[in-house]
C-alpha positions as CSV (number, residue, x, y, z in Angstrom):
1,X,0.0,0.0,0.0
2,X,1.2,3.9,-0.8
3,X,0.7,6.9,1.1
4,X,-0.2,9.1,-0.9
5,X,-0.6,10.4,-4.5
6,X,0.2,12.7,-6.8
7,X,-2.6,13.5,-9.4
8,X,-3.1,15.2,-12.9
9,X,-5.7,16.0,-15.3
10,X,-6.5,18.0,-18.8
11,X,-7.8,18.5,-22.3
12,X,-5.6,18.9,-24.9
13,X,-6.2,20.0,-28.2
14,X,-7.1,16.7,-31.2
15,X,-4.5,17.7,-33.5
16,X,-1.9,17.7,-30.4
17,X,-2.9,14.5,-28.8
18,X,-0.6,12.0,-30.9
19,X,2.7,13.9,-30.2
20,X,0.9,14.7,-26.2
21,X,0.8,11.0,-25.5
22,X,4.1,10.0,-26.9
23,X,5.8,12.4,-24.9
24,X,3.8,11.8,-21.7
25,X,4.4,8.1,-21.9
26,X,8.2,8.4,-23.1
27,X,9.2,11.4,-21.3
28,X,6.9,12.8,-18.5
29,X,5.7,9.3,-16.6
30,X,9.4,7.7,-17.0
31,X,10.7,11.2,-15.6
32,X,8.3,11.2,-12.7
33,X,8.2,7.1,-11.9
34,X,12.2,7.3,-11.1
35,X,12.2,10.0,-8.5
36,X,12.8,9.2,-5.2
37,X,9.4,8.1,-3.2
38,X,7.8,7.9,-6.6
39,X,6.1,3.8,-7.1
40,X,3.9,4.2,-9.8
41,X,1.9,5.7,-12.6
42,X,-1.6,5.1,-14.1
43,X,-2.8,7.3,-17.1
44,X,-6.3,6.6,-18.2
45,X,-8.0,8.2,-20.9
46,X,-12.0,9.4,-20.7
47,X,-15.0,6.9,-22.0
48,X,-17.6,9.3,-20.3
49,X,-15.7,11.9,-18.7
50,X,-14.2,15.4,-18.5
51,X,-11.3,16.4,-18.2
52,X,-10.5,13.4,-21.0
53,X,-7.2,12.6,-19.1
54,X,-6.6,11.3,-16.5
55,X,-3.5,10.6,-13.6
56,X,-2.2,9.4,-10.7
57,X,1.0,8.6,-9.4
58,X,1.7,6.2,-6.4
59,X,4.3,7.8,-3.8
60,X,5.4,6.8,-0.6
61,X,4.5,9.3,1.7
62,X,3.2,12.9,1.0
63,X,6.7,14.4,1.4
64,X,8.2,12.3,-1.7
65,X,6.0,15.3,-3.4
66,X,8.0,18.2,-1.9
67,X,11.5,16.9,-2.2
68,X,14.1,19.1,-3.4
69,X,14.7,16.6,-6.1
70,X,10.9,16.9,-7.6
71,X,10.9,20.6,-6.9
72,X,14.0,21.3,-9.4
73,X,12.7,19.2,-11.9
74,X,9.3,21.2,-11.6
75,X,11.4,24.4,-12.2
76,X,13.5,23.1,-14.9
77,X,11.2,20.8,-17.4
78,X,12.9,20.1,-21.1
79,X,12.1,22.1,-23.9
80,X,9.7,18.8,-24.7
81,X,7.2,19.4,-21.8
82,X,7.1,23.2,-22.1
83,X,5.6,22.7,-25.4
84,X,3.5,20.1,-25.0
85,X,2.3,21.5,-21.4
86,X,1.8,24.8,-23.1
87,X,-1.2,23.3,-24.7
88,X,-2.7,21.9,-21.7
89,X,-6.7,22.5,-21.2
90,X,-8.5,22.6,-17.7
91,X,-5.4,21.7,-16.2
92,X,-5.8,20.2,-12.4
93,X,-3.3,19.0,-10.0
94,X,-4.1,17.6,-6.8
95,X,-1.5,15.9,-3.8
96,X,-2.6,14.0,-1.0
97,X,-2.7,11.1,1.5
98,X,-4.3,8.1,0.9
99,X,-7.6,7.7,3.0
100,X,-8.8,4.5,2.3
101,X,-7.3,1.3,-0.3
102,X,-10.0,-1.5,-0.2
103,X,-9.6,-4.4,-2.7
104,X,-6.3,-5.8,-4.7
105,X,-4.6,-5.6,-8.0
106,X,-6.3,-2.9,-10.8
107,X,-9.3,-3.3,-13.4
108,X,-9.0,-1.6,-17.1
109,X,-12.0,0.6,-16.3
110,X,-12.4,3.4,-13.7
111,X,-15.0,6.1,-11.8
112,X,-13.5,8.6,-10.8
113,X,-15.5,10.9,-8.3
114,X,-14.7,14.3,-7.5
115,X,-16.1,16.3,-4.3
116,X,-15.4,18.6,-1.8
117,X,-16.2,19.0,1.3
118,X,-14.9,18.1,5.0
119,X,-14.6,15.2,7.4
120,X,-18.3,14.3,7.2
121,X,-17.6,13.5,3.4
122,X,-14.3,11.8,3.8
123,X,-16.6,9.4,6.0
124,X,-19.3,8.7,3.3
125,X,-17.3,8.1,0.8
126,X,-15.1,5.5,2.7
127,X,-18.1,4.1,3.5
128,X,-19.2,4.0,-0.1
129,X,-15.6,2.5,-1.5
130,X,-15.7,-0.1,1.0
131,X,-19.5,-1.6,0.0
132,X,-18.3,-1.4,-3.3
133,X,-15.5,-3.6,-3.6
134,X,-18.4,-6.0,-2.9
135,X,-20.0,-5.9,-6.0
136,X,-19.1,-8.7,-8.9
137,X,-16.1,-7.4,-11.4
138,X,-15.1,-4.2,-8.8
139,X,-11.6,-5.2,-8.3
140,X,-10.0,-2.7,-6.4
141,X,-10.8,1.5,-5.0
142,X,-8.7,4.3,-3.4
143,X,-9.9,7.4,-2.0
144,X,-8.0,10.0,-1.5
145,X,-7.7,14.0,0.2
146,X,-6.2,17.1,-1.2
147,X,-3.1,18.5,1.2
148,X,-2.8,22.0,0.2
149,X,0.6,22.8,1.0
150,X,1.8,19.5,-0.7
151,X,-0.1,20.5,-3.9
152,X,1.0,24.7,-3.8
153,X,-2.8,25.4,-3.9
154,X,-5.1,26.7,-1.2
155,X,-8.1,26.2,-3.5
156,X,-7.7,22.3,-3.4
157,X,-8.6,22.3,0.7
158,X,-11.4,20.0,1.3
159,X,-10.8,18.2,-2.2
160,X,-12.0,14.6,-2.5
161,X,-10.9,12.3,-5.1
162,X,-12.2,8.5,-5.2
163,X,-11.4,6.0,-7.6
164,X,-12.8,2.7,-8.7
165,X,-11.7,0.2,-10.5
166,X,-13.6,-2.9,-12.4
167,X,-13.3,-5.6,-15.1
168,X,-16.2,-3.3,-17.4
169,X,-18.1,0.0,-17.0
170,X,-21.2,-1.5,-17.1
171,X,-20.3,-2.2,-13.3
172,X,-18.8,1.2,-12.4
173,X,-22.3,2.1,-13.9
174,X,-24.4,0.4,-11.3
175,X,-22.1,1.3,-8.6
176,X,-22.3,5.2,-10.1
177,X,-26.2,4.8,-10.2
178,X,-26.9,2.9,-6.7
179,X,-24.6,5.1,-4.9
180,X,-23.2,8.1,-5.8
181,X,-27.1,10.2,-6.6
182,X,-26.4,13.6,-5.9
183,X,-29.1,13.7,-3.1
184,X,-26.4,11.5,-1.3
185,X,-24.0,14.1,-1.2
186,X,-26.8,16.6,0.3
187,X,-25.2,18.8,2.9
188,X,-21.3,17.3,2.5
189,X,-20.5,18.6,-1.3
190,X,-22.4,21.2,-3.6
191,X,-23.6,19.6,-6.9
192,X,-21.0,22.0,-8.6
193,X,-18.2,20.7,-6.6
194,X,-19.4,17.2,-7.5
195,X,-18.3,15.2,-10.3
196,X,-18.5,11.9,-11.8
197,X,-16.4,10.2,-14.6
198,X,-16.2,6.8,-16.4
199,X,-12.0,6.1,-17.6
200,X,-10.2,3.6,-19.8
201,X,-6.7,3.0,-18.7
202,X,-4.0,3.6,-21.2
203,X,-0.7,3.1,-19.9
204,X,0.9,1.8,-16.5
205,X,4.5,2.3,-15.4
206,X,5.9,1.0,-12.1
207,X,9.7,2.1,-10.7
Protein backbone atom coordinates (compact mmCIF):
# COMPACT_ATOMS: atom_id res chain seq x y z
CA UNK A 1 0.00 0.00 0.00
CA UNK A 2 1.21 3.91 -0.84
CA UNK A 3 0.65 6.95 1.11
CA UNK A 4 -0.18 9.06 -0.89
CA UNK A 5 -0.56 10.43 -4.49
CA UNK A 6 0.18 12.66 -6.80
CA UNK A 7 -2.61 13.49 -9.41
CA UNK A 8 -3.10 15.22 -12.93
CA UNK A 9 -5.69 16.02 -15.29
CA UNK A 10 -6.50 17.97 -18.83
CA UNK A 11 -7.82 18.50 -22.29
CA UNK A 12 -5.62 18.88 -24.94
CA UNK A 13 -6.22 19.98 -28.19
CA UNK A 14 -7.11 16.74 -31.25
CA UNK A 15 -4.52 17.74 -33.48
CA UNK A 16 -1.94 17.66 -30.40
CA UNK A 17 -2.90 14.52 -28.82
CA UNK A 18 -0.61 12.04 -30.94
CA UNK A 19 2.75 13.87 -30.15
CA UNK A 20 0.93 14.68 -26.18
CA UNK A 21 0.78 10.99 -25.54
CA UNK A 22 4.11 9.96 -26.92
CA UNK A 23 5.85 12.44 -24.89
CA UNK A 24 3.83 11.75 -21.71
CA UNK A 25 4.38 8.09 -21.90
CA UNK A 26 8.21 8.39 -23.12
CA UNK A 27 9.22 11.36 -21.26
CA UNK A 28 6.90 12.81 -18.50
CA UNK A 29 5.67 9.32 -16.57
CA UNK A 30 9.36 7.66 -17.00
CA UNK A 31 10.71 11.24 -15.65
CA UNK A 32 8.26 11.19 -12.72
CA UNK A 33 8.15 7.09 -11.95
CA UNK A 34 12.16 7.32 -11.07
CA UNK A 35 12.25 9.98 -8.47
CA UNK A 36 12.77 9.25 -5.17
CA UNK A 37 9.45 8.07 -3.25
CA UNK A 38 7.77 7.86 -6.57
CA UNK A 39 6.05 3.83 -7.10
CA UNK A 40 3.88 4.17 -9.83
CA UNK A 41 1.94 5.72 -12.61
CA UNK A 42 -1.61 5.12 -14.10
CA UNK A 43 -2.82 7.34 -17.12
CA UNK A 44 -6.35 6.61 -18.20
CA UNK A 45 -8.04 8.21 -20.89
CA UNK A 46 -11.95 9.35 -20.67
CA UNK A 47 -14.98 6.88 -22.03
CA UNK A 48 -17.63 9.29 -20.34
CA UNK A 49 -15.68 11.87 -18.68
CA UNK A 50 -14.16 15.39 -18.51
CA UNK A 51 -11.28 16.39 -18.22
CA UNK A 52 -10.53 13.41 -21.03
CA UNK A 53 -7.15 12.63 -19.14
CA UNK A 54 -6.61 11.25 -16.52
CA UNK A 55 -3.47 10.57 -13.60
CA UNK A 56 -2.22 9.40 -10.74
CA UNK A 57 1.00 8.60 -9.39
CA UNK A 58 1.71 6.17 -6.45
CA UNK A 59 4.29 7.75 -3.84
CA UNK A 60 5.41 6.84 -0.57
CA UNK A 61 4.53 9.27 1.68
CA UNK A 62 3.19 12.90 0.99
CA UNK A 63 6.69 14.40 1.41
CA UNK A 64 8.18 12.34 -1.72
CA UNK A 65 5.96 15.35 -3.44
CA UNK A 66 7.99 18.22 -1.92
CA UNK A 67 11.51 16.92 -2.20
CA UNK A 68 14.06 19.15 -3.41
CA UNK A 69 14.68 16.58 -6.06
CA UNK A 70 10.95 16.89 -7.64
CA UNK A 71 10.93 20.59 -6.92
CA UNK A 72 13.97 21.26 -9.41
CA UNK A 73 12.72 19.15 -11.93
CA UNK A 74 9.26 21.25 -11.61
CA UNK A 75 11.42 24.41 -12.22
CA UNK A 76 13.52 23.08 -14.87
CA UNK A 77 11.18 20.79 -17.41
CA UNK A 78 12.94 20.07 -21.06
CA UNK A 79 12.10 22.05 -23.92
CA UNK A 80 9.68 18.79 -24.73
CA UNK A 81 7.15 19.44 -21.75
CA UNK A 82 7.12 23.17 -22.12
CA UNK A 83 5.60 22.68 -25.45
CA UNK A 84 3.46 20.08 -25.00
CA UNK A 85 2.30 21.51 -21.42
CA UNK A 86 1.81 24.78 -23.07
CA UNK A 87 -1.16 23.29 -24.72
CA UNK A 88 -2.71 21.91 -21.70
CA UNK A 89 -6.69 22.54 -21.21
CA UNK A 90 -8.52 22.62 -17.65
CA UNK A 91 -5.43 21.68 -16.23
CA UNK A 92 -5.80 20.18 -12.45
CA UNK A 93 -3.25 19.03 -9.95
CA UNK A 94 -4.12 17.56 -6.76
CA UNK A 95 -1.50 15.95 -3.80
CA UNK A 96 -2.65 14.01 -1.01
CA UNK A 97 -2.70 11.12 1.54
CA UNK A 98 -4.28 8.10 0.94
CA UNK A 99 -7.55 7.72 3.00
CA UNK A 100 -8.84 4.54 2.32
CA UNK A 101 -7.29 1.26 -0.28
CA UNK A 102 -10.01 -1.49 -0.23
CA UNK A 103 -9.56 -4.44 -2.68
CA UNK A 104 -6.35 -5.80 -4.71
CA UNK A 105 -4.65 -5.64 -7.99
CA UNK A 106 -6.26 -2.90 -10.82
CA UNK A 107 -9.33 -3.29 -13.36
CA UNK A 108 -8.95 -1.56 -17.09
CA UNK A 109 -12.00 0.60 -16.27
CA UNK A 110 -12.43 3.38 -13.70
CA UNK A 111 -15.02 6.12 -11.84
CA UNK A 112 -13.49 8.64 -10.79
CA UNK A 113 -15.51 10.90 -8.34
CA UNK A 114 -14.70 14.34 -7.49
CA UNK A 115 -16.08 16.35 -4.34
CA UNK A 116 -15.41 18.60 -1.82
CA UNK A 117 -16.21 18.98 1.26
CA UNK A 118 -14.88 18.09 5.01
CA UNK A 119 -14.62 15.23 7.43
CA UNK A 120 -18.26 14.27 7.17
CA UNK A 121 -17.61 13.50 3.42
CA UNK A 122 -14.33 11.76 3.79
CA UNK A 123 -16.60 9.44 5.95
CA UNK A 124 -19.32 8.70 3.29
CA UNK A 125 -17.28 8.10 0.76
CA UNK A 126 -15.08 5.49 2.72
CA UNK A 127 -18.10 4.09 3.48
CA UNK A 128 -19.23 4.03 -0.14
CA UNK A 129 -15.61 2.55 -1.48
CA UNK A 130 -15.68 -0.12 1.03
CA UNK A 131 -19.51 -1.57 0.00
CA UNK A 132 -18.29 -1.35 -3.31
CA UNK A 133 -15.52 -3.62 -3.56
CA UNK A 134 -18.38 -6.03 -2.89
CA UNK A 135 -19.98 -5.95 -5.99
CA UNK A 136 -19.11 -8.72 -8.91
CA UNK A 137 -16.15 -7.41 -11.43
CA UNK A 138 -15.08 -4.24 -8.85
CA UNK A 139 -11.58 -5.18 -8.35
CA UNK A 140 -10.04 -2.67 -6.36
CA UNK A 141 -10.81 1.55 -5.04
CA UNK A 142 -8.68 4.31 -3.39
CA UNK A 143 -9.87 7.37 -2.04
CA UNK A 144 -8.01 10.02 -1.52
CA UNK A 145 -7.70 14.04 0.21
CA UNK A 146 -6.16 17.10 -1.17
CA UNK A 147 -3.12 18.51 1.16
CA UNK A 148 -2.81 22.04 0.23
CA UNK A 149 0.65 22.78 1.04
CA UNK A 150 1.82 19.45 -0.69
CA UNK A 151 -0.06 20.48 -3.93
CA UNK A 152 1.00 24.68 -3.79
CA UNK A 153 -2.77 25.39 -3.87
CA UNK A 154 -5.15 26.70 -1.20
CA UNK A 155 -8.13 26.19 -3.52
CA UNK A 156 -7.74 22.31 -3.37
CA UNK A 157 -8.58 22.26 0.75
CA UNK A 158 -11.40 19.99 1.32
CA UNK A 159 -10.81 18.16 -2.16
CA UNK A 160 -11.97 14.64 -2.53
CA UNK A 161 -10.89 12.34 -5.12
CA UNK A 162 -12.23 8.52 -5.19
CA UNK A 163 -11.44 5.99 -7.59
CA UNK A 164 -12.82 2.71 -8.68
CA UNK A 165 -11.67 0.25 -10.51
CA UNK A 166 -13.56 -2.91 -12.41
CA UNK A 167 -13.33 -5.63 -15.14
CA UNK A 168 -16.21 -3.25 -17.35
CA UNK A 169 -18.08 -0.05 -16.97
CA UNK A 170 -21.24 -1.52 -17.13
CA UNK A 171 -20.26 -2.21 -13.33
CA UNK A 172 -18.75 1.16 -12.42
CA UNK A 173 -22.26 2.13 -13.89
CA UNK A 174 -24.40 0.37 -11.29
CA UNK A 175 -22.06 1.26 -8.62
CA UNK A 176 -22.31 5.24 -10.11
CA UNK A 177 -26.20 4.80 -10.21
CA UNK A 178 -26.95 2.91 -6.74
CA UNK A 179 -24.62 5.05 -4.91
CA UNK A 180 -23.24 8.06 -5.84
CA UNK A 181 -27.09 10.21 -6.61
CA UNK A 182 -26.43 13.56 -5.91
CA UNK A 183 -29.09 13.65 -3.05
CA UNK A 184 -26.39 11.50 -1.32
CA UNK A 185 -24.03 14.08 -1.23
CA UNK A 186 -26.79 16.62 0.29
CA UNK A 187 -25.19 18.79 2.85
CA UNK A 188 -21.34 17.34 2.51
CA UNK A 189 -20.53 18.62 -1.25
CA UNK A 190 -22.42 21.24 -3.56
CA UNK A 191 -23.62 19.61 -6.88
CA UNK A 192 -20.97 22.03 -8.56
CA UNK A 193 -18.21 20.72 -6.61
CA UNK A 194 -19.44 17.24 -7.54
CA UNK A 195 -18.34 15.18 -10.31
CA UNK A 196 -18.54 11.91 -11.84
CA UNK A 197 -16.35 10.17 -14.64
CA UNK A 198 -16.24 6.84 -16.41
CA UNK A 199 -12.00 6.14 -17.59
CA UNK A 200 -10.18 3.61 -19.84
CA UNK A 201 -6.73 2.96 -18.68
CA UNK A 202 -4.05 3.56 -21.21
CA UNK A 203 -0.70 3.13 -19.91
CA UNK A 204 0.91 1.83 -16.47
CA UNK A 205 4.45 2.34 -15.37
CA UNK A 206 5.89 0.96 -12.09
CA UNK A 207 9.73 2.11 -10.75
Amino acid sequence: MTDAVLITQMNIPVEMEAEFNDWYTNEHVAERVDLPGFKSAFRFVAADASPKYFAYYETESIDSLTTPTYKAILADQSDWSKKVMAKFRDFGRFCGPLICRVGRGHGANALVVRAKGGDKLTTLLTEILNTSIDVPLAVTGYLWRADAEATGDTNVTGQHIMVIEALDEETLRDIAANQLRPSVFAGLSSEKDLNVGFYRLISFMER
